[in-house]
N, C-alpha and C positions, 0 to 999 in steps of 0.2 A: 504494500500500500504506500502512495504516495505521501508527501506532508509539503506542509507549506511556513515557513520560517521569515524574519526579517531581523535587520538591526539597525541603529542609528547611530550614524559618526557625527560628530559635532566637527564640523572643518575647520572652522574658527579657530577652535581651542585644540584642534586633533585629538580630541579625546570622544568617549563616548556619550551619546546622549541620551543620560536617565530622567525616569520621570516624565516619559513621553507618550499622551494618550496616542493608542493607535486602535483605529477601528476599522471592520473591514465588513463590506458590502459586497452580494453578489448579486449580477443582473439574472433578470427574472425575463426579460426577452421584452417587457416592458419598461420597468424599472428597476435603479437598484435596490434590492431590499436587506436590510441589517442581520447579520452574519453574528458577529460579536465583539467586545472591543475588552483592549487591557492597556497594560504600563509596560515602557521599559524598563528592566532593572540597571543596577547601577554598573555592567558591562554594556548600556543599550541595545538589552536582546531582551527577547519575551520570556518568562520562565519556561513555556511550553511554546507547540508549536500554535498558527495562530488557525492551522487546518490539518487534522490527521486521520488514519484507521477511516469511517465508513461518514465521515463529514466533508473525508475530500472528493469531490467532483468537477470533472470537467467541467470549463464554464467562462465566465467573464468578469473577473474583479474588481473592485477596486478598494484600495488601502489609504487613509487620510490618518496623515500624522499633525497632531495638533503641537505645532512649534513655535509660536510667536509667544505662550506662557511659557515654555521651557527656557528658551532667552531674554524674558524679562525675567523669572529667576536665577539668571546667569548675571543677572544683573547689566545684562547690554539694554542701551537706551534707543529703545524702537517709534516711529512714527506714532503718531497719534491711529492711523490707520495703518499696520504693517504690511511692509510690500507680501512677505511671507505671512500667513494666517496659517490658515491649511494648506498641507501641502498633501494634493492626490494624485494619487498612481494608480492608471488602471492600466489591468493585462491581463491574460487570459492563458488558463491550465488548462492542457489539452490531454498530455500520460497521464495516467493516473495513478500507475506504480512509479513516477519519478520526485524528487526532493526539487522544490523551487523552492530558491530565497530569496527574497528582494528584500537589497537594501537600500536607506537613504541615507543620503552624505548631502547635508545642510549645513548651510548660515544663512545668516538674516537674509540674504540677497540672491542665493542663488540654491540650485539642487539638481544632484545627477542619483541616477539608480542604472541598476544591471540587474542582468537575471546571475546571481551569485549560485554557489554550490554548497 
């Protein structure tokens, strides 16, 4: 069986980003509909995975990391309206006995991801 994994690098600071709500939606061929959501720990990884065993299905995702609180407890000083709020990523699990991780690598201002191993 498949799983689905994530983690967050703080690029700023290069370190990890804890304390980072992540919540994840899967499309329903109309909309997306709410899967489940948790925290990063203080390696910026999930304790678990955030899809595994008979949850994980082929399909179309998407993952919203709430990062504009994470950096204002970093204590960086953000816009009144921050360029970064949510940051979402959608993409889509096709195997379903393979390990997808997607991670995010933010700052205030910018964010890349990949399909990770």
């Amino acid at each position: 069986m498949g799983k689905l994994t994530t983690h967050v690098l703080d690029t700023m600071k290069g370190t990890p980003g804890s304390e980072i709500k992540v919540e994840l939606f899967k499309f329903d061929g109309e909309q997306y509909q709410p899967v489940g959501q948790t925290f990063t720990n203080d390696d910026g990884r999930t304790n678990k995975p955030l899809l595994e065993e008979d949850q994980f299905k082929a399909g179309k995702y998407q993952l919203v990391f709430h990062v504009a609180s994470y950096f204002e407890r970093e204590g960086v000083k953000l816009d009144d309206v921050p360029f970064l709020d949510d940051v979402v990523i959608r993409f889509g699990l096709s195997d379903e006995d393979s390990h997808y991780h997607v991670p995010l690598l933010v700052s205030p201002y910018s964010f890349s991801t990949y399909r990770g191993s």
